[in-house]
N, C-alpha and C positions, 0 to 999 in steps of 0.2 A: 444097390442094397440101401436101402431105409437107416432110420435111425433107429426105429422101432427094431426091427430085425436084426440088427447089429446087438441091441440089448438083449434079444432071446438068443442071440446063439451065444453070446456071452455068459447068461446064466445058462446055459445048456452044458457049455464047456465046463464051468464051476461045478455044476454038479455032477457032470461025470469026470474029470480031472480035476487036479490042483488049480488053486487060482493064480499062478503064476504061471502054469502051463494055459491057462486060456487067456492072461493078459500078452501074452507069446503069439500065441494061433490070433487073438486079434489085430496086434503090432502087424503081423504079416498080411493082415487082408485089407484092400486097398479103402481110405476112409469115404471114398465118392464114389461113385457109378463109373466106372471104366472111359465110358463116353463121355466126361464131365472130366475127364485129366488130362492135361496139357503135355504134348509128346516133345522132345528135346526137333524132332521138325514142325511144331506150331509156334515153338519158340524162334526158331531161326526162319520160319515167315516171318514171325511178328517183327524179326529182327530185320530184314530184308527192306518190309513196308518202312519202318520209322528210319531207317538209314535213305531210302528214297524224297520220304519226305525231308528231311534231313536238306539233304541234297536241294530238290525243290526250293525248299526257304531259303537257304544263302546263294542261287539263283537268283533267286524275286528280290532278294537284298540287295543284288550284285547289279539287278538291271536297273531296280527304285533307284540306287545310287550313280549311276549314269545319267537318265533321267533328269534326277535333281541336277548335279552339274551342266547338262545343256539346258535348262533353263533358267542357270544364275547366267549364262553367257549373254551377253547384248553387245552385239555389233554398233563397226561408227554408222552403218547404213543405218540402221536401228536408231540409234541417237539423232541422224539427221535426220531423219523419219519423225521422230516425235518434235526436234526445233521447229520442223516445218508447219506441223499441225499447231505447236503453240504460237508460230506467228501469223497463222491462220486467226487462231482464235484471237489473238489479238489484234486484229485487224478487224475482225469480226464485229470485236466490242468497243473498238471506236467507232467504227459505223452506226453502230448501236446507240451510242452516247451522240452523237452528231443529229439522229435520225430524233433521239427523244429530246433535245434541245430544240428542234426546231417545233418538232409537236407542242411543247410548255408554250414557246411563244405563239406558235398559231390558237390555243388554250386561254392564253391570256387575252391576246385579241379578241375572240369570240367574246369572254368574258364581258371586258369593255364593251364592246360592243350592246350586250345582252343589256347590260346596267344603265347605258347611257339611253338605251331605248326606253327600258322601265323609266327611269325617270323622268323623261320628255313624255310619256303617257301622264304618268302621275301627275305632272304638272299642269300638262293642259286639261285633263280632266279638275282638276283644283281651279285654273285657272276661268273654266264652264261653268263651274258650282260657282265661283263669285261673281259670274257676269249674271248666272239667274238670280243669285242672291240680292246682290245691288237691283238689278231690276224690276225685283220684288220692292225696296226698299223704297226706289225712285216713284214705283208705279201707285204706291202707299203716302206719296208726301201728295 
């Protein structure tokens, strides 16, 4: 039943009875549509479902919290496990350091190298320019 139709059968009752006799007759008729009211078994589903879930959740709490504890656990395998791999890497990185020491100085030798060539060019090219020079100079006297 409507809201509308709740209000006409109320002034209906008023006018053919007392208005206390139709605030009565409407007390007793149900405020929603029959199929819109919750039966004392939709409640005790409802109750059934959230007591599952329920359950469900402090499960998943109870397994997360297992869980969590095996893996704060770390064995001594575990520990040698990771000493191993760090003197690994540290073996690694002397290697490393050994390996870029000798590159610096093969680096620096090239260097030398490269410099003392440039300058033995540059020289003898100087050294070209004053022999044409002077012999400009001689071939002038």
């Amino acid at each position: 039943m409507t809201e509308q139709e709740r209000s006409r059968l109320y002034a209906w009752f008023c006018d053919h009875a007392d208005e206390p006799l139709a605030e009565y007759l409407m007390s007793c008729l149900a405020p929603a549509p029959l199929a819109d009211i919750a039966t004392k078994a939709d409640i005790g589903d409802l109750a059934a479902r959230i007591d599952a879930l329920a359950a469900q959740r402090e499960t998943d709490r109870t397994e997360l919290a297992a869980q969590r504890e095996a893996d704060r656990i770390v064995t001594k395998a575990d520990m040698r496990d990771l000493a191993a791999r760090i003197d690994a890497l540290a073996a690694q990185r002397e290697t490393d350091r050994i390996e870029a020491a000798a590159q610096r100085e093969a680096d620096v030798r090239t260097s030398r190298h490269r410099h003392y060539w440039a300058v033995g060019i540059m020289t003898t090219l100087f050294g070209a320019n004053m022999a044409v020079v002077l012999g400009s100079l001689l071939n002038a006297l």
